[in-house]
PyMOL Python script that loads the backbone (N, CA, C, O; Angstrom):
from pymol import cmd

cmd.read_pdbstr("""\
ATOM      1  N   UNK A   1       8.669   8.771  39.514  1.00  0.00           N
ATOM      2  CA  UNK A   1       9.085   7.887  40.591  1.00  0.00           C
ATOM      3  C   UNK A   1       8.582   6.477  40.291  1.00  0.00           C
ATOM      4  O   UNK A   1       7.509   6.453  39.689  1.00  0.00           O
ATOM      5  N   UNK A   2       9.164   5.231  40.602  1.00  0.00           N
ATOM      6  CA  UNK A   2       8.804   4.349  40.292  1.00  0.00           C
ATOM      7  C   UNK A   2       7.781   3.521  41.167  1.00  0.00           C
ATOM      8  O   UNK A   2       7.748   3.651  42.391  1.00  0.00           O
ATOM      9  N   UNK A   3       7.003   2.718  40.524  1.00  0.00           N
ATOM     10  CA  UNK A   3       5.375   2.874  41.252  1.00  0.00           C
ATOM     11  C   UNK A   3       5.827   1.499  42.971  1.00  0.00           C
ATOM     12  O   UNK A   3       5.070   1.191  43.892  1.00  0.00           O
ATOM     13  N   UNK A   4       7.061   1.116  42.759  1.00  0.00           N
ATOM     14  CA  UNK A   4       7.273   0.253  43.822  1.00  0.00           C
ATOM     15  C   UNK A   4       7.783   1.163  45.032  1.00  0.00           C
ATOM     16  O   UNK A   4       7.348   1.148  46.184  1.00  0.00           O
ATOM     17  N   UNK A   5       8.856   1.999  44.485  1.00  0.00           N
ATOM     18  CA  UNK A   5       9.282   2.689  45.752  1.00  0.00           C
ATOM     19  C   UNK A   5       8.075   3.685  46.366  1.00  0.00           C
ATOM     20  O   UNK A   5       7.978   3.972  47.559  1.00  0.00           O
ATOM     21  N   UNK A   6       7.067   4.210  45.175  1.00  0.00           N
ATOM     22  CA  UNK A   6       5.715   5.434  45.632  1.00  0.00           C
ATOM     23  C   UNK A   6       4.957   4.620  46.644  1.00  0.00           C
ATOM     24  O   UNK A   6       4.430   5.054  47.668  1.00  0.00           O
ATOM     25  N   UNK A   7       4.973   3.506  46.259  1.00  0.00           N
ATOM     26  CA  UNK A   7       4.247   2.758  47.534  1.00  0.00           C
ATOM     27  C   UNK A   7       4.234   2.644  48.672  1.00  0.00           C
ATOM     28  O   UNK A   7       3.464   2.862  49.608  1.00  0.00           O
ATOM     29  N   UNK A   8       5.864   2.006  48.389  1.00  0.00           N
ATOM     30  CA  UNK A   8       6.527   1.437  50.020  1.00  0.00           C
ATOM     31  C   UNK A   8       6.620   2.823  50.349  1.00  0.00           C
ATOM     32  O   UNK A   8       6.711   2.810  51.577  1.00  0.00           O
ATOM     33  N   UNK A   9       6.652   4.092  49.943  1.00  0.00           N
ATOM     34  CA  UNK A   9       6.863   4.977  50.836  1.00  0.00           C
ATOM     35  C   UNK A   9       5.864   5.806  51.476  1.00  0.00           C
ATOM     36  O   UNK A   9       5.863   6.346  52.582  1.00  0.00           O
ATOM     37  N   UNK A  10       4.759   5.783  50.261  1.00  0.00           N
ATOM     38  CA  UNK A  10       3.105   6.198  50.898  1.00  0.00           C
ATOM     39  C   UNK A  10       2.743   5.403  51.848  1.00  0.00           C
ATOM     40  O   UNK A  10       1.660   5.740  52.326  1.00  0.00           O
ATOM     41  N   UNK A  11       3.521   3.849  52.644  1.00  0.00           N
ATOM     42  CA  UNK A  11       3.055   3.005  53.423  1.00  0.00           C
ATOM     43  C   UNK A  11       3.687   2.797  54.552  1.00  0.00           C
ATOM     44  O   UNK A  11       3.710   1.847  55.334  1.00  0.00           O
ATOM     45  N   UNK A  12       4.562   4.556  54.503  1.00  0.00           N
ATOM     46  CA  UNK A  12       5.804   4.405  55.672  1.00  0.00           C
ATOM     47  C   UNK A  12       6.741   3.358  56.004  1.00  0.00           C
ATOM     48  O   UNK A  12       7.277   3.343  57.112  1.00  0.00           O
ATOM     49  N   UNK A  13       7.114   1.977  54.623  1.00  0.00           N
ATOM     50  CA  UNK A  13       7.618   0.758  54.928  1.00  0.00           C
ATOM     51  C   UNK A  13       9.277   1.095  54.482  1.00  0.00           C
ATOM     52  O   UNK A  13       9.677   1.890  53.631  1.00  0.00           O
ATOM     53  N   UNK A  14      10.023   0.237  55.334  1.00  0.00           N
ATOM     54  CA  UNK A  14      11.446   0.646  54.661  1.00  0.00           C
ATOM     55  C   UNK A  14      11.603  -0.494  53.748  1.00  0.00           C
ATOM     56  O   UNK A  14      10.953  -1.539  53.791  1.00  0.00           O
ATOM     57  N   UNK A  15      12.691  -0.134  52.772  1.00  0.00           N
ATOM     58  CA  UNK A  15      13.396  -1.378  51.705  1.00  0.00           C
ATOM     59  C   UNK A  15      13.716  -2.533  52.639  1.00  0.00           C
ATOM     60  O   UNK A  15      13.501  -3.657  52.187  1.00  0.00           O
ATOM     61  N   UNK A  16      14.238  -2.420  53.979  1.00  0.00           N
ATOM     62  CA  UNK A  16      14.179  -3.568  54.438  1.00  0.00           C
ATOM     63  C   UNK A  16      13.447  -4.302  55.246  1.00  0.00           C
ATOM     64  O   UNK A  16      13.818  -5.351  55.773  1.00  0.00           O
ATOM     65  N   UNK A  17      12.551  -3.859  55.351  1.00  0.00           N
ATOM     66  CA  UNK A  17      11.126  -4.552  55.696  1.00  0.00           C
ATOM     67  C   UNK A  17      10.350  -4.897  54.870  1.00  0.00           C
ATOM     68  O   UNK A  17       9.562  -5.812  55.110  1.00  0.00           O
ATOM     69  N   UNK A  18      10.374  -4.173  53.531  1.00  0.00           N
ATOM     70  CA  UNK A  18       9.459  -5.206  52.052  1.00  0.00           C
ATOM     71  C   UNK A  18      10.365  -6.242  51.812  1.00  0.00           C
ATOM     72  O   UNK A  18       9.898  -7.231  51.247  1.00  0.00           O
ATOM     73  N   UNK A  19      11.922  -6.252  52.201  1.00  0.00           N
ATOM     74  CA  UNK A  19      12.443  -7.127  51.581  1.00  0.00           C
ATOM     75  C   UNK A  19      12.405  -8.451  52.427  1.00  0.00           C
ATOM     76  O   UNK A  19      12.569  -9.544  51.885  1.00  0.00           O
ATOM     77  N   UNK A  20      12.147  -8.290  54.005  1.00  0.00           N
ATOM     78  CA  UNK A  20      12.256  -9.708  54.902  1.00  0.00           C
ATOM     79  C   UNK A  20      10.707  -9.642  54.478  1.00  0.00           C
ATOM     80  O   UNK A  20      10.470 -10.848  54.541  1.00  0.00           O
ATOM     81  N   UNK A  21       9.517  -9.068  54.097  1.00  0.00           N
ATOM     82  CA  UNK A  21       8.291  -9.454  54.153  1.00  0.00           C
ATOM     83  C   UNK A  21       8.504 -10.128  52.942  1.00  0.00           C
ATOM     84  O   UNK A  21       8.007 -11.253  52.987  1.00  0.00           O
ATOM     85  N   UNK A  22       9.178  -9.814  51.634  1.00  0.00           N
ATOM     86  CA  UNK A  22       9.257 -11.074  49.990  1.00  0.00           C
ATOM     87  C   UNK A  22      10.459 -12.078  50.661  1.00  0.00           C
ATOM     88  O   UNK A  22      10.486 -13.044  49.899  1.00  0.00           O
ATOM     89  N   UNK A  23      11.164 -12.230  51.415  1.00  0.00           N
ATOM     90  CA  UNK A  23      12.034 -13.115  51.954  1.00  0.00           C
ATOM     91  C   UNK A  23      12.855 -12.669  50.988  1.00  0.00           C
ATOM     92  O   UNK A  23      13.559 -13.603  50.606  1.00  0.00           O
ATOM     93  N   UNK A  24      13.144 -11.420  50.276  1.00  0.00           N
ATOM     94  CA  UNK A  24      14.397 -11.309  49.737  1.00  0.00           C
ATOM     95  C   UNK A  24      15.591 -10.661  50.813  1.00  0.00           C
ATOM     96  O   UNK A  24      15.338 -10.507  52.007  1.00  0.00           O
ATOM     97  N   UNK A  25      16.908 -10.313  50.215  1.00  0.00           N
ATOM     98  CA  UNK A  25      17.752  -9.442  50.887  1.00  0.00           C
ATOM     99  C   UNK A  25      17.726  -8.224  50.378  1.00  0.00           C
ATOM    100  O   UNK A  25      17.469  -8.072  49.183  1.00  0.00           O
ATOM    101  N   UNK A  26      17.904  -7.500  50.943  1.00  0.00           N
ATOM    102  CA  UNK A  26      17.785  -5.707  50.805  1.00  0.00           C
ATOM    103  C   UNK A  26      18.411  -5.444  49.878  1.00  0.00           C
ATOM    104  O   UNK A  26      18.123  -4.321  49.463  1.00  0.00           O
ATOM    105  N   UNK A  27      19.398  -6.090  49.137  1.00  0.00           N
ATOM    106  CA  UNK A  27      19.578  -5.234  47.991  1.00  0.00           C
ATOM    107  C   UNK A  27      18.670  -5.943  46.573  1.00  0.00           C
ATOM    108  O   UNK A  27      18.642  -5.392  45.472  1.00  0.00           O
ATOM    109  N   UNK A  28      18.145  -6.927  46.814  1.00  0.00           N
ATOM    110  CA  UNK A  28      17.763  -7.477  45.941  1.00  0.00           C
ATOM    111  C   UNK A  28      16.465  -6.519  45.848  1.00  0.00           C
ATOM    112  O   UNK A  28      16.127  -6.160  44.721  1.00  0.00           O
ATOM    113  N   UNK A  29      15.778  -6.118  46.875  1.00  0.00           N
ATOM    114  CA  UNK A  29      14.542  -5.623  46.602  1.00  0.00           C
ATOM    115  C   UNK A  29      14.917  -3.820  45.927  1.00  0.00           C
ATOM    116  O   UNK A  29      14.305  -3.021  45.218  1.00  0.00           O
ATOM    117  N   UNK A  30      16.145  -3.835  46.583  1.00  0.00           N
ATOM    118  CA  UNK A  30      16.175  -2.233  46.302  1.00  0.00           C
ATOM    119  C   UNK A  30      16.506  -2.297  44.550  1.00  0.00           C
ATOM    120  O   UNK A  30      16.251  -1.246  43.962  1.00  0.00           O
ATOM    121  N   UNK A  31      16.933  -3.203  43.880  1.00  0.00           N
ATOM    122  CA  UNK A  31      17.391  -3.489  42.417  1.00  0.00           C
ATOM    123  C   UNK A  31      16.101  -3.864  41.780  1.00  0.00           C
ATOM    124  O   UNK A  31      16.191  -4.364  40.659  1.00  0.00           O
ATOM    125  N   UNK A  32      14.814  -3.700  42.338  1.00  0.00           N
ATOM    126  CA  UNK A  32      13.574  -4.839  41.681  1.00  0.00           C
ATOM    127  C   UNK A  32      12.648  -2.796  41.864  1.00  0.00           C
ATOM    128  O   UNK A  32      11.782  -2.460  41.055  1.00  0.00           O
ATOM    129  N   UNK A  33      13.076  -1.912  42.918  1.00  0.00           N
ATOM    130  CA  UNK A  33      12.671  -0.856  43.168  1.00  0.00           C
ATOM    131  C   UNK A  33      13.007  -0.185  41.815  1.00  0.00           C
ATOM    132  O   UNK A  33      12.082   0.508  41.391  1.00  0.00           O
ATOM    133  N   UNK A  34      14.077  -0.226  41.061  1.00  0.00           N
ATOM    134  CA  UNK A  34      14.828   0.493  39.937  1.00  0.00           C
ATOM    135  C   UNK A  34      14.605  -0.181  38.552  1.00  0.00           C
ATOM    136  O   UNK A  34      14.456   0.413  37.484  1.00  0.00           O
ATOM    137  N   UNK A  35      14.609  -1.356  38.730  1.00  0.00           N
ATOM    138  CA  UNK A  35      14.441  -2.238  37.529  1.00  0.00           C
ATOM    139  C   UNK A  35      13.378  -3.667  37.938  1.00  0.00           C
ATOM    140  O   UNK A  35      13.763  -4.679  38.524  1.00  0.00           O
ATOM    141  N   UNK A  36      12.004  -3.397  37.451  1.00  0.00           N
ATOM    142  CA  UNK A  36      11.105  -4.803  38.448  1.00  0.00           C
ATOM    143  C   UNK A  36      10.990  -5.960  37.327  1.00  0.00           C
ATOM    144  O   UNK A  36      10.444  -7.063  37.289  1.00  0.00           O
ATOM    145  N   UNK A  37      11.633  -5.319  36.581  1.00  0.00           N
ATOM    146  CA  UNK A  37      11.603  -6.639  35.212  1.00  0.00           C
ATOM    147  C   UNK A  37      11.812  -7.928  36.010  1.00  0.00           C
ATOM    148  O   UNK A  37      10.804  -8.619  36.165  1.00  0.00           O
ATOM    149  N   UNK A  38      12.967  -8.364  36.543  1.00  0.00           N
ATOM    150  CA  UNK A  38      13.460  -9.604  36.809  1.00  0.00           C
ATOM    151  C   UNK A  38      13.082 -10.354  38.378  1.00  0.00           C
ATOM    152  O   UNK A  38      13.766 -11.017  39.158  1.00  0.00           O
ATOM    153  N   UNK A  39      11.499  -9.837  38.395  1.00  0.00           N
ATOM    154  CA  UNK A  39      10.865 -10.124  39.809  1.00  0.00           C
ATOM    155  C   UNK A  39       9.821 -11.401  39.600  1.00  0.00           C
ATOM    156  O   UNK A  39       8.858 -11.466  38.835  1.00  0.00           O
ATOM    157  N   UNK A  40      10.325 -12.391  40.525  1.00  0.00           N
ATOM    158  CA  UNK A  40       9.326 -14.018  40.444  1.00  0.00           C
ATOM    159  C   UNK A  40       8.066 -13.223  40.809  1.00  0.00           C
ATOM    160  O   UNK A  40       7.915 -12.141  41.377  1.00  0.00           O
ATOM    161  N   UNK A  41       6.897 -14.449  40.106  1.00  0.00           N
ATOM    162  CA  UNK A  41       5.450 -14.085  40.326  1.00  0.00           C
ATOM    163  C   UNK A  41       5.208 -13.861  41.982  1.00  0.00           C
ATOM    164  O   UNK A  41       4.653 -12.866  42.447  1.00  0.00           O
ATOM    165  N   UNK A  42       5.549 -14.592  42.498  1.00  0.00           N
ATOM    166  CA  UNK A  42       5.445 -14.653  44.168  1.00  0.00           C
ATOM    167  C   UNK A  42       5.829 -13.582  44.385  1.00  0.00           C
ATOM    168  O   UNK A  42       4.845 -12.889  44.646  1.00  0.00           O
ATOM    169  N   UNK A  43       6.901 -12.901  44.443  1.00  0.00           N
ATOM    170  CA  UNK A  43       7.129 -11.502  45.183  1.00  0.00           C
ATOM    171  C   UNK A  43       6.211 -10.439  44.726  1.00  0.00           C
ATOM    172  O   UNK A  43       5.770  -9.550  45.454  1.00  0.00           O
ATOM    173  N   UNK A  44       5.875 -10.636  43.091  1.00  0.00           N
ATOM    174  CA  UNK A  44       4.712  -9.567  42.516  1.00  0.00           C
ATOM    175  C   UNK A  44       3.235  -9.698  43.719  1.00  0.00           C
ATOM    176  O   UNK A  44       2.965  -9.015  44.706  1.00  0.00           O
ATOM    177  N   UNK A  45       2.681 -10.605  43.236  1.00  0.00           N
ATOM    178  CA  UNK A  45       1.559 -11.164  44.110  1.00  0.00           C
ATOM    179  C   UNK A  45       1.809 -10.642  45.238  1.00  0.00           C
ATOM    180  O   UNK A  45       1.174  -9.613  45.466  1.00  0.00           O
ATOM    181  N   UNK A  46       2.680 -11.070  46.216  1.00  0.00           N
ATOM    182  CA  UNK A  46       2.715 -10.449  47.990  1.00  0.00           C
ATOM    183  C   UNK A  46       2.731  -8.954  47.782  1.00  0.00           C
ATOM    184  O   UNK A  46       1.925  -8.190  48.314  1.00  0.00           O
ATOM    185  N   UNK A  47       3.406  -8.702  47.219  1.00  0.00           N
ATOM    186  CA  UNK A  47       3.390  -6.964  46.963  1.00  0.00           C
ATOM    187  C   UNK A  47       2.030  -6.309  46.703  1.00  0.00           C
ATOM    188  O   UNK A  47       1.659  -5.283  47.272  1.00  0.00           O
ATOM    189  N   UNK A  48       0.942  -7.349  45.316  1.00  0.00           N
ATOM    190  CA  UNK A  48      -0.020  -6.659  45.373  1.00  0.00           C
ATOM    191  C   UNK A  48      -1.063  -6.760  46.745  1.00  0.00           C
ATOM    192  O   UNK A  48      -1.894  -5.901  47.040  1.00  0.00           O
ATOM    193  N   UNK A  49      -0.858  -7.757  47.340  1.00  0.00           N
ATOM    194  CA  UNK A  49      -1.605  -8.369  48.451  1.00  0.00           C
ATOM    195  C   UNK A  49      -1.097  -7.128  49.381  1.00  0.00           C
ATOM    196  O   UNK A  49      -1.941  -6.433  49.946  1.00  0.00           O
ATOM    197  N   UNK A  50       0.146  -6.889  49.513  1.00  0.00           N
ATOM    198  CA  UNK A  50       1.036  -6.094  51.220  1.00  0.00           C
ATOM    199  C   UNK A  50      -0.011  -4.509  50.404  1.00  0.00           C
ATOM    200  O   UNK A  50      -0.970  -4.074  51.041  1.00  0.00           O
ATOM    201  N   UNK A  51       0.313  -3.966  49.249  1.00  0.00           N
ATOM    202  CA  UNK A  51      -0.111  -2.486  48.997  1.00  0.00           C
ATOM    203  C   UNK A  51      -1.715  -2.453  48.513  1.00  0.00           C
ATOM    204  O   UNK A  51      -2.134  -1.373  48.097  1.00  0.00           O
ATOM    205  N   UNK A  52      -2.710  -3.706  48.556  1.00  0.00           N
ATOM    206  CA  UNK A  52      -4.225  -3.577  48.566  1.00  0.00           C
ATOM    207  C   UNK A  52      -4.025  -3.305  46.689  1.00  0.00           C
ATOM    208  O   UNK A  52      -4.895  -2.539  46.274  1.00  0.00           O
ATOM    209  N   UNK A  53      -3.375  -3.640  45.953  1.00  0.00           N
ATOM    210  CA  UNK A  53      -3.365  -2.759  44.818  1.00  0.00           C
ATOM    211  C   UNK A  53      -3.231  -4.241  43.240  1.00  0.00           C
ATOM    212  O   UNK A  53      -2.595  -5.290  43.140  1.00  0.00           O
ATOM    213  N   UNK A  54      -3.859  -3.763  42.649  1.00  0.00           N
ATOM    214  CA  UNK A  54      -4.104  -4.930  41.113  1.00  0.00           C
ATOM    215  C   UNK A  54      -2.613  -4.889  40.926  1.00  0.00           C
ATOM    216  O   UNK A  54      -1.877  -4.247  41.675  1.00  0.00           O
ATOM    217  N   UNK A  55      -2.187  -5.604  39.886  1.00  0.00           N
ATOM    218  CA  UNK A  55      -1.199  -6.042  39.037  1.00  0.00           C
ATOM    219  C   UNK A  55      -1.224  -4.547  37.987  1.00  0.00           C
ATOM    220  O   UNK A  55      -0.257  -3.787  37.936  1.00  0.00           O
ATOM    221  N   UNK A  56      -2.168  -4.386  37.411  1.00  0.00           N
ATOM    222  CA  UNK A  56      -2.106  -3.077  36.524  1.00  0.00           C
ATOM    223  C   UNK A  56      -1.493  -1.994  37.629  1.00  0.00           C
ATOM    224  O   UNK A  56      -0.499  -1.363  37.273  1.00  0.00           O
ATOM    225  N   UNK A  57      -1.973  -1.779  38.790  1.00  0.00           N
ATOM    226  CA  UNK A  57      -1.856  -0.172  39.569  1.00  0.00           C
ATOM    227  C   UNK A  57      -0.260  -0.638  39.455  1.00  0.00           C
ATOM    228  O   UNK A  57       0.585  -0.030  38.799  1.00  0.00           O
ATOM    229  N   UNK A  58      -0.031  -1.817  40.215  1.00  0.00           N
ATOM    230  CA  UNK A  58       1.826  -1.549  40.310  1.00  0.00           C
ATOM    231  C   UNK A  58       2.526  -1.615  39.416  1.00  0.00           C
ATOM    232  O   UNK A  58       3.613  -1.038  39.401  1.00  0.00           O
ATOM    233  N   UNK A  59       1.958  -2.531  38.182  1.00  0.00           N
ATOM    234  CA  UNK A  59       3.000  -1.874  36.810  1.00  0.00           C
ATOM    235  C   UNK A  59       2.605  -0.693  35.959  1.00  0.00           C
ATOM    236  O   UNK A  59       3.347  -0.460  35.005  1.00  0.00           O
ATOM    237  N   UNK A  60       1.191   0.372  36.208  1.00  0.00           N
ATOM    238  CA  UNK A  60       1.033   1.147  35.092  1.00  0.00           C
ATOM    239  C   UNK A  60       2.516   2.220  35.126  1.00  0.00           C
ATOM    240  O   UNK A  60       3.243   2.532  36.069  1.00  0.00           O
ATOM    241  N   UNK A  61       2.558   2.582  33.686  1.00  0.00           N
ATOM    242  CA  UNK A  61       3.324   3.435  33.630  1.00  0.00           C
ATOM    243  C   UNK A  61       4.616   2.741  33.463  1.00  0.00           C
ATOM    244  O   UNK A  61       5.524   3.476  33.076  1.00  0.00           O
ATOM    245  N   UNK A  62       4.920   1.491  33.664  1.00  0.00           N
ATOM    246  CA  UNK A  62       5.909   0.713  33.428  1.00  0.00           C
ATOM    247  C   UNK A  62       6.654   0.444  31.808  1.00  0.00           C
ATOM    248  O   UNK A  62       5.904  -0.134  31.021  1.00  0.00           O
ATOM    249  N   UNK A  63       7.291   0.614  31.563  1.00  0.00           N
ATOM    250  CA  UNK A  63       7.588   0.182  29.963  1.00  0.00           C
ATOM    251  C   UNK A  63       7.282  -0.765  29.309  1.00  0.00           C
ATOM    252  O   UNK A  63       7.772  -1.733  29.891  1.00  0.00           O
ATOM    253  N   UNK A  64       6.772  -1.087  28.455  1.00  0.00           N
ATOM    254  CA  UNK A  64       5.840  -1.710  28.018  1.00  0.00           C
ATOM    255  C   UNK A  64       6.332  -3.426  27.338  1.00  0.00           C
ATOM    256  O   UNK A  64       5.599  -4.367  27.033  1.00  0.00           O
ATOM    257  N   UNK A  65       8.275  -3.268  27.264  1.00  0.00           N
ATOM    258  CA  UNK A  65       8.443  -4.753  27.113  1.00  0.00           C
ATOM    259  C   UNK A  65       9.119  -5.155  28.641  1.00  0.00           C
ATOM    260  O   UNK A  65      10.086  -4.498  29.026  1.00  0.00           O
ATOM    261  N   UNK A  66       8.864  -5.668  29.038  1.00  0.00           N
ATOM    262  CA  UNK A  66       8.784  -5.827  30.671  1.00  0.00           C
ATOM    263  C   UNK A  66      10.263  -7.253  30.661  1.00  0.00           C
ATOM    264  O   UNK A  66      10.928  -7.497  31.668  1.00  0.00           O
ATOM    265  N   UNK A  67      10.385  -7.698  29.822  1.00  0.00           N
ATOM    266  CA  UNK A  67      11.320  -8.520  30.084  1.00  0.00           C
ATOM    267  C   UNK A  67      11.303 -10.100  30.852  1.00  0.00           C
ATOM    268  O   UNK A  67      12.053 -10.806  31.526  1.00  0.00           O
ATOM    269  N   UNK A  68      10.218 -10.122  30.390  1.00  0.00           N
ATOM    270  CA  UNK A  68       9.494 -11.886  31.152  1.00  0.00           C
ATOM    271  C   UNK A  68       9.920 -12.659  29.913  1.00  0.00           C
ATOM    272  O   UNK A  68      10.595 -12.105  29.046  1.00  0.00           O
ATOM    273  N   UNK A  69       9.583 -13.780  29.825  1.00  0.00           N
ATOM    274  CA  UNK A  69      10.053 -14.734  29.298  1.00  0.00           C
ATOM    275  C   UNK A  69       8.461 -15.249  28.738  1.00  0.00           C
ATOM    276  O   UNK A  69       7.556 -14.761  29.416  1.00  0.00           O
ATOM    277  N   UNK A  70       8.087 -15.997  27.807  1.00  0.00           N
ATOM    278  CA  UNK A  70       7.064 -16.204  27.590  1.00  0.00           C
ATOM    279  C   UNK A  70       5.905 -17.068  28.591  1.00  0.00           C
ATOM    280  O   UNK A  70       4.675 -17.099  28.649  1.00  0.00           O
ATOM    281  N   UNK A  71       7.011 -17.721  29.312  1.00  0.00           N
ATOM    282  CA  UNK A  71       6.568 -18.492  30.318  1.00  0.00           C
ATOM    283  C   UNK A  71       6.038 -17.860  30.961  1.00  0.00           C
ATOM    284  O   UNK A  71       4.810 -17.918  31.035  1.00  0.00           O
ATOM    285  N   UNK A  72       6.848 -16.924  31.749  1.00  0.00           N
ATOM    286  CA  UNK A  72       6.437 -16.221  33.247  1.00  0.00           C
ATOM    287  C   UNK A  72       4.984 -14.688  32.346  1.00  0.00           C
ATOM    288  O   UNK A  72       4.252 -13.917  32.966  1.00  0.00           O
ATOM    289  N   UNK A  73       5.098 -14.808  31.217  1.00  0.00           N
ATOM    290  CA  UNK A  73       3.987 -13.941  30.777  1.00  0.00           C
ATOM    291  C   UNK A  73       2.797 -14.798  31.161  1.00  0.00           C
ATOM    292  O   UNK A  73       1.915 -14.337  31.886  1.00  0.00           O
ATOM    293  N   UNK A  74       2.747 -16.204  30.628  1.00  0.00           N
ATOM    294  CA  UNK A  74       1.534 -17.268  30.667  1.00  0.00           C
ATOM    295  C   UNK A  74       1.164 -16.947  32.097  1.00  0.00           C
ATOM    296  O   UNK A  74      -0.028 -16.789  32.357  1.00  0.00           O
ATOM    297  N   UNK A  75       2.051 -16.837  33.021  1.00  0.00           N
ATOM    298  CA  UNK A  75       1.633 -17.293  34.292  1.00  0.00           C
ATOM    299  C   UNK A  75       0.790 -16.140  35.068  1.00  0.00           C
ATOM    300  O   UNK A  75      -0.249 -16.264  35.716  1.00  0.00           O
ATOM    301  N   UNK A  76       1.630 -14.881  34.777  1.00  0.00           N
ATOM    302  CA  UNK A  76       0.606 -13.680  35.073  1.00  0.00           C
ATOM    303  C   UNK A  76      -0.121 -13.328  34.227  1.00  0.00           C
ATOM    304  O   UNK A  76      -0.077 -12.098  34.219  1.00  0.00           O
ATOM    305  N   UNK A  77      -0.847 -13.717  33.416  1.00  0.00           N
ATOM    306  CA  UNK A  77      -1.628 -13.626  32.806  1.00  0.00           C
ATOM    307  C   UNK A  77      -3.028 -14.493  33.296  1.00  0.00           C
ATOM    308  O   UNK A  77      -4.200 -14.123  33.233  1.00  0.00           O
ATOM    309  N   UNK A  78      -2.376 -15.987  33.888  1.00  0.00           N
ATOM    310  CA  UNK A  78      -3.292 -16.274  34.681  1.00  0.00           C
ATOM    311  C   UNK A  78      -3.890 -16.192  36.034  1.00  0.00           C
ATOM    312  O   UNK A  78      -4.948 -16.560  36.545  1.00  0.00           O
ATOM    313  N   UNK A  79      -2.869 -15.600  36.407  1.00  0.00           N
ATOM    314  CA  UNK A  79      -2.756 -15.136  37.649  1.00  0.00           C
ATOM    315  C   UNK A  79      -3.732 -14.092  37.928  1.00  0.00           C
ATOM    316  O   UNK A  79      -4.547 -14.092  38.851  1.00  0.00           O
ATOM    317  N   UNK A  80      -3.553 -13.140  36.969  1.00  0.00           N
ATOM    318  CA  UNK A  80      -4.778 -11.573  36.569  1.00  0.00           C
ATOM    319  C   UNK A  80      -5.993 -12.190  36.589  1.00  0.00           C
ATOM    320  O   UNK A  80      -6.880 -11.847  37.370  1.00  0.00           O
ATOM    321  N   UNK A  81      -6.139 -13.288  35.600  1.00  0.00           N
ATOM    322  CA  UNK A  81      -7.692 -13.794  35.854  1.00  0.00           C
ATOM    323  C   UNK A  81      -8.026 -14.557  37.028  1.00  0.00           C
ATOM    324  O   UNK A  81      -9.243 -14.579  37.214  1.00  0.00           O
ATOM    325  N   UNK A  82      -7.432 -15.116  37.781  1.00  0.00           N
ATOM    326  CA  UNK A  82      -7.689 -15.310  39.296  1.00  0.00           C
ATOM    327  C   UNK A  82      -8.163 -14.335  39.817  1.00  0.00           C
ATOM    328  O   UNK A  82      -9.368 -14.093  39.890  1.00  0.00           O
ATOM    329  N   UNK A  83      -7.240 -13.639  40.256  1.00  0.00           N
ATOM    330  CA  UNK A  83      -7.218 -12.628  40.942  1.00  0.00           C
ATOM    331  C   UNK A  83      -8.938 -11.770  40.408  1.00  0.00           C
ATOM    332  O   UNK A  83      -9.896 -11.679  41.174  1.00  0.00           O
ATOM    333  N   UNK A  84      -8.929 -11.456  39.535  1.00  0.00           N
ATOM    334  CA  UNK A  84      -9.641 -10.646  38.599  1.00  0.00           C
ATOM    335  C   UNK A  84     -11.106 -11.299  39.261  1.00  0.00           C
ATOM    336  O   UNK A  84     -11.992 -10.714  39.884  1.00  0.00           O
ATOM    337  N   UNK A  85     -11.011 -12.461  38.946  1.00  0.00           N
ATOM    338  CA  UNK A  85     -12.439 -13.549  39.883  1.00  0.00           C
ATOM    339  C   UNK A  85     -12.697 -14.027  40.950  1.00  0.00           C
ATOM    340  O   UNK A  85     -13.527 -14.867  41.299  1.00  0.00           O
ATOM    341  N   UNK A  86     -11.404 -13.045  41.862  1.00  0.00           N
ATOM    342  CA  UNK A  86     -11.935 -13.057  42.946  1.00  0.00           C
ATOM    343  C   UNK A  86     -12.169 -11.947  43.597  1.00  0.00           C
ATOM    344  O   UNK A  86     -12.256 -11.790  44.815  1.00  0.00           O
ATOM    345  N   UNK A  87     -12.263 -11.217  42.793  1.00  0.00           N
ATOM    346  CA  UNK A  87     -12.697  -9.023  43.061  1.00  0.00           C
ATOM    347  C   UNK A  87     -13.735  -9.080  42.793  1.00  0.00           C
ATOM    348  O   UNK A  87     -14.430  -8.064  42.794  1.00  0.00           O
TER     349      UNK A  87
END
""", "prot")
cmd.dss("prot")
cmd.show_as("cartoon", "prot")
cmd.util.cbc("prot")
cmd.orient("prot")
């Protein structure tokens, strides 16, 4: 099962309530549930913030070329060490 939908559903939340909480539309979130490759840092982040959970817990198990761009790698990468220093 994929570690976005195990969540929202261990958290009793529907697809369309994660999706007005990322300000997306419901199908956008339900396509990021199946495939999370093509998800902005901001919706990652609120997600780890909404499920209490690191950047590793919601992608482990994820395939391992994730489909970022080198850019958006730089950025969560710094993002992890934020985050990381403030745990």
């Amino acid at each position: 099962m994929n570690k976005l939908k195990e969540l929202r559903e261990k958290n009793s939340l529907s697809i369309k309530w994660v999706a007005k909480y990322l300000d997306l539309n419901r199908d956008t979130y339900s396509n990021y549930e199946t495939n999370p490759d093509p998800m902005k840092l901001k919706s990652i982040l609120k997600l780890c913030k909404l499920y209490k959970v690191t950047l590793n817990d919601l992608f482990e198990n994820q395939p391992p070329n994730n489909g970022f761009t080198e850019e958006e790698k730089k950025e969560i990468r710094n993002a992890i060490e934020i985050i990381n220093k403030k745990i």
